[in-house]
C-alpha positions in Angstrom: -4.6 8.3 1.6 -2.0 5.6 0.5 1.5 5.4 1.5 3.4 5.9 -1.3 5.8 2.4 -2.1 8.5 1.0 -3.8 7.5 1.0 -7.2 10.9 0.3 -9.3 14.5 0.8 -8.2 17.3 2.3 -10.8 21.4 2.3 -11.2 20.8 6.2 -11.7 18.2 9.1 -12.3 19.2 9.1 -15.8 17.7 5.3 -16.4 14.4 6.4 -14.8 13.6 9.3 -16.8 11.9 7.3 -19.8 9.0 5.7 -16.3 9.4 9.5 -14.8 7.9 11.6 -18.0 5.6 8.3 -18.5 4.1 9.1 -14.9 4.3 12.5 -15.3 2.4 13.0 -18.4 -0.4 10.7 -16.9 -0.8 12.7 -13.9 0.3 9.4 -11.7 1.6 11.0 -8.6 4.9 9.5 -7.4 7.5 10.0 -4.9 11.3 9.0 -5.2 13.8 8.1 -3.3 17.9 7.3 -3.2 18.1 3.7 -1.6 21.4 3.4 0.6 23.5 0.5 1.5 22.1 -1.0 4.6 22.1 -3.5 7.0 19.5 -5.8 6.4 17.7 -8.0 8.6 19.4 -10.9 8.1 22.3 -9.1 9.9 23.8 -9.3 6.4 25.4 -6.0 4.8 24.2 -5.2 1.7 27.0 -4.0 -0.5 25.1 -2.9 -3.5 25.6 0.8 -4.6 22.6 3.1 -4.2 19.6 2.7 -5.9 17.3 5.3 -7.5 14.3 4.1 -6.3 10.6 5.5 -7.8 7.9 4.9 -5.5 4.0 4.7 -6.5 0.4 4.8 -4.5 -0.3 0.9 -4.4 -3.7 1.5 -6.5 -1.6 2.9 -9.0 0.6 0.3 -9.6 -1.3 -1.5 -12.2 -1.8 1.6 -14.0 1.7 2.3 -14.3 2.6 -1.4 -15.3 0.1 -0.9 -18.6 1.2 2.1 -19.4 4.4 1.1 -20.0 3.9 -2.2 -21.7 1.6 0.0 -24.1 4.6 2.7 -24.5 7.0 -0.3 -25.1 4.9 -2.1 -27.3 5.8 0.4 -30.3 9.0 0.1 -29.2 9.1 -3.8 -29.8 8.9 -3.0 -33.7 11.9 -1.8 -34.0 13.8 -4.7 -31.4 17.4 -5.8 -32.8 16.9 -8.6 -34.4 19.6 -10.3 -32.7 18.1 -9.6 -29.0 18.1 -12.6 -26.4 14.5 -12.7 -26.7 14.2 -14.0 -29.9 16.2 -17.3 -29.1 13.9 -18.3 -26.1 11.5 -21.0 -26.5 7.8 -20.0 -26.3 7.6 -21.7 -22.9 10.6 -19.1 -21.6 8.5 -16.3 -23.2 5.5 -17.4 -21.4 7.7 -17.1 -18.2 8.8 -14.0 -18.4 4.9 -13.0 -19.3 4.7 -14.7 -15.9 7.0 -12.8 -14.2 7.5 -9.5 -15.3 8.5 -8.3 -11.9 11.7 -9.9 -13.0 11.9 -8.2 -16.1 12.0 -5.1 -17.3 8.8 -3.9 -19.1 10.4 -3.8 -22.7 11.7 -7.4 -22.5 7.9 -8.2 -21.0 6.4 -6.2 -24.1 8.9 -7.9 -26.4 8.3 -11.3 -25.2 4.6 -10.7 -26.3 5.0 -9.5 -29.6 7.0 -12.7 -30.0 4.5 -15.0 -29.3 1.9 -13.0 -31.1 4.4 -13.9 -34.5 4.5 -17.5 -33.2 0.8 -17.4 -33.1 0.3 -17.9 -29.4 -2.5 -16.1 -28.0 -1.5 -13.3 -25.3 -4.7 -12.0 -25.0 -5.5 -9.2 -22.1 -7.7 -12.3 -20.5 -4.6 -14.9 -20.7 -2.4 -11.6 -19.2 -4.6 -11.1 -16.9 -4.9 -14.7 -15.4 -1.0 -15.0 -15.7 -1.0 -12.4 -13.1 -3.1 -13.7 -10.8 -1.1 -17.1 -10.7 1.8 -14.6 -9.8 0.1 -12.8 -7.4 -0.7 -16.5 -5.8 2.5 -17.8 -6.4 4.4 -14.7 -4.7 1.8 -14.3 -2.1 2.5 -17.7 -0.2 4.4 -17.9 3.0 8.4 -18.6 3.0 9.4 -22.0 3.9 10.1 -22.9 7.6 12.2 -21.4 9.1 14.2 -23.8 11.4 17.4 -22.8 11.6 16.4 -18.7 12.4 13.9 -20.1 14.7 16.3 -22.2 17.0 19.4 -19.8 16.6 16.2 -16.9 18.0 15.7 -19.4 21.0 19.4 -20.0 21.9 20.6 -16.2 21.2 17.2 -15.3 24.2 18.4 -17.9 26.8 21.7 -16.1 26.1 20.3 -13.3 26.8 21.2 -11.4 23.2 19.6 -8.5 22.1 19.8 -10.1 18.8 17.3 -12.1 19.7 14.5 -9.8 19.6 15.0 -8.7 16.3 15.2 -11.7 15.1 12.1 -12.5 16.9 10.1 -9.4 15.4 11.5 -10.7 11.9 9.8 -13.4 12.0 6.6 -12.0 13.3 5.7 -9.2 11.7 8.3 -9.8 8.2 6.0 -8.7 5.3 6.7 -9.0 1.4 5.6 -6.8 -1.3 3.4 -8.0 -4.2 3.7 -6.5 -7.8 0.7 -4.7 -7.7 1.8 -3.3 -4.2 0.0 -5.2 -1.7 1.9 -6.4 1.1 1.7 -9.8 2.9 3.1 -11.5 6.0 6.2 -13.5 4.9 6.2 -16.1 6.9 3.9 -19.0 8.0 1.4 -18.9 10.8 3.4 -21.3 12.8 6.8 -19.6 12.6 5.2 -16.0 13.3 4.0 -17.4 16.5 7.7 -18.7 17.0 9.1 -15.3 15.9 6.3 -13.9 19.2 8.2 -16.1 21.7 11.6 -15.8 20.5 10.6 -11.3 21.0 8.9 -11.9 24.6 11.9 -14.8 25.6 14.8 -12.2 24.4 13.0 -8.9 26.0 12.9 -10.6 29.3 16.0 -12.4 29.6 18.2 -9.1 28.0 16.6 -7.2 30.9 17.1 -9.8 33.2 20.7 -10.2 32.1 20.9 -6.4 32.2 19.6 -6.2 35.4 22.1 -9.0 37.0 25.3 -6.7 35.7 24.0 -3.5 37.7 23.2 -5.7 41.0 26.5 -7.4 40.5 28.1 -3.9 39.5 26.4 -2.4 43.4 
């Protein structure tokens, strides 16, 4: 059976009820979590507060994402008629019907009522191709990455542990897709970088490690 993933993150519990009782009275099994500030791997810290994050079997992804763009839709009739929506341009609608993993699914149901009023078709066929161009689009490997790739290689002849983790980064990074498939981030050629830069940091951190104890005897 599926892992259950990452789904949709909230500020609180409170947000997430309105997705919660959505899931719940459609039997969609879910999972959630409370998503801490963390170091990432970028060495960065992450200073967000926590997250309330909800987290769905990938088959069920999909399911979820209809369900509430249908509950939304009835929602839409009733959308302040002074929301942001209403002064975007119909390409900016069609973006946000292109990316709804950067919207919320009310903005996403609203942007299609919209165009429906323009007269733009947003049939489930034009939906549906929109979202495989997304898939596409988000499924592509990162750009190079250069600069990670020569600061792995000096940080192993330096003998750093940080190194290796930047090394497995690199080679095993994966991204997940809306519909909760997950893909390898980065490009063929830089994975097999990210492979040296682990096996060239292993070695020479054990071989550094080892020098200190001989010089320590």
């Amino acid at each position: 059976m599926a892992e259950f993933q990452s789904y949709q993150r909230f500020a609180n519990v409170e947000v997430a009820q309105p997705l919660l009782q959505l899931l719940h009275q459609h039997n969609i099994p879910y999972e959630t979590k409370l998503d801490q500030p963390r170091i990432d791997p970028s060495f960065a810290f992450n200073p967000t507060s926590s997250y309330f994050v909800v987290q769905l079997r990938p088959e069920d992804f999909e399911v979820a994402q209809t369900l509430e763009l249908d509950a939304n839709d009835a929602l839409t009739a009733s959308a302040a008629p002074d929301h942001y929506l209403f002064n975007f341009s119909d390409e900016e609608l069609l973006d946000v019907l292109l990316k709804p993993d950067e919207w919320n699914s009310f903005d996403v149901a609203l942007a299609r009522r919209i165009l429906r009023q323009r007269g733009h078709d947003v049939s489930p066929a034009l939906m549906e191709r929109l979202r495989q161009q997304r898939l596409q689009d988000l499924a592509r490997p990162e750009p190079s990455q250069k600069a990670w790739i020569l600061f792995g290689y000096a940080m192993a002849l330096l003998g750093g542990i940080v190194a290796v983790f930047i090394g497995w980064h690199l080679y095993s990074h994966k991204k997940q897709l809306p519909n909760g498939q997950q893909v390898l981030a980065f490009q063929p050629r830089d994975r097999a970088h990210g492979f040296r830069i682990l096996v060239l940091g292993s070695v020479c951190f054990l071989l550094a490690l080892a020098s200190r104890f001989l010089l320590d005897d």
